[in-house]
N, C-alpha and C positions, 0 to 999 in steps of 0.2 A: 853769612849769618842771617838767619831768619829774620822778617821783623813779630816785634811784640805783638802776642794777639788780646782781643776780648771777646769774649764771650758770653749770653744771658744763660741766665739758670735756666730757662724757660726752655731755651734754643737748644743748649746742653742736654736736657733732660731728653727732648722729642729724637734729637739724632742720636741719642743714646738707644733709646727705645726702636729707631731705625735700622742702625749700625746690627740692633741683638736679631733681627728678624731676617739678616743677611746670613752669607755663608761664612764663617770663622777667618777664611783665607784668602777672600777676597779682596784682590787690591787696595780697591777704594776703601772698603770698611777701614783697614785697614791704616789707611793714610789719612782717615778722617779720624780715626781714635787718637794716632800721633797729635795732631792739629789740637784734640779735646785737651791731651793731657799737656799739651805746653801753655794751655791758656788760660790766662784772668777771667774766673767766672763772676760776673757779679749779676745783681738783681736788675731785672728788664726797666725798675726806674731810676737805675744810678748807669746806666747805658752812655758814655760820651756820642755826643751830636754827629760827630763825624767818622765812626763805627760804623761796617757792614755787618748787618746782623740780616737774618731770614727774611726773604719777602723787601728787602731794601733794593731800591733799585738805584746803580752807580752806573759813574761813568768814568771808562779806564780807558788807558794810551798802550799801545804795543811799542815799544819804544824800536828803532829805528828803524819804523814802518811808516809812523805819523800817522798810525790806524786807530782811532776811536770809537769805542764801542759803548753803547748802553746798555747793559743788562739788567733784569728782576732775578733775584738769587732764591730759588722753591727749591718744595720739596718734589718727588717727583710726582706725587697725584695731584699735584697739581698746576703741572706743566700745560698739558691739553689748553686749561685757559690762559695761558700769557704766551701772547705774540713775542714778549722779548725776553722770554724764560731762560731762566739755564740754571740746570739741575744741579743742589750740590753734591752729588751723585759723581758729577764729572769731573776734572781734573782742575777746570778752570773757576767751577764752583766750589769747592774744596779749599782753593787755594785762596780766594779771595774773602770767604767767612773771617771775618775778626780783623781783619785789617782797618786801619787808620787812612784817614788822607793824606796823599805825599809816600805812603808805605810804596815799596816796589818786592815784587815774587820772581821766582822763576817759574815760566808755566810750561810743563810738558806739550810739546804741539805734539803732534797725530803720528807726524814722521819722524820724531825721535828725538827733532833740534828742539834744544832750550831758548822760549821769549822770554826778556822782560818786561812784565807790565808794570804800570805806575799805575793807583789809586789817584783822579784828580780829583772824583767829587763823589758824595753821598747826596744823589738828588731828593730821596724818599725814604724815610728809615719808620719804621712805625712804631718805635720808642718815643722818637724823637714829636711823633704824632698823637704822641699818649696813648697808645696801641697797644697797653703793655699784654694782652691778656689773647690775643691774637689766636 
């Protein structure tokens, strides 16, 4: 089962606006409109603290790897500037939008095997920073 997601109106609205500038069939779009329409939109200032939302940078567990990552979750123009980008574009960006802390995903690796990652922290969220307007 999936976990629960959220999502801002704000965030909603711009991958919205992303998703339409893409091709109709494309995977990702695709797998990112699923994501849209299962999730709790609510307004960027009733946002819970420990929410991944755009431009929030976490930090997740590959689980039976004991491999920890920190990542900034962008869009892709503006990848070029973050050293610890990842697009939500990508599988692993995608996946991790709207997640909770403690949530765990299944993430497509590259070669086809399914990881689980764990959510252990929201180091930076720019809601949470009064950023609603981003």
């Amino acid at each position: 089962m999936k976990p629960q997601l959220t999502i801002s109106s704000l965030d909603a609205d711009r991958l919205e606006a992303l998703i339409g500038a893409m091709r109709a069939d494309d995977a990702t779009s695709l797998a990112l409109l699923d994501e849209l329409a299962r999730a709790d939109i609510v307004a960027p200032e009733e946002m819970p603290p420990d929410v991944v939302t755009m431009h929030s940078t976490v930090r997740f567990e590959i689980a039976g790897t004991g491999e920890v990552r920190s990542l900034t979750l962008a869009y892709p123009k503006d990848m070029a500037q973050l050293s610890d980008g990842i697009s939500i574009l990508s599988p692993i960006g995608s996946a991790l939008l709207g997640l909770s802390v403690g949530d765990t995903i299944d993430w497509p690796h590259p070669d086809g095997q399914l990881l689980k990652v764990r959510l252990l922290e929201v180091l930076y969220q720019p809601e949470r920073a009064g950023e609603y307007f981003r």
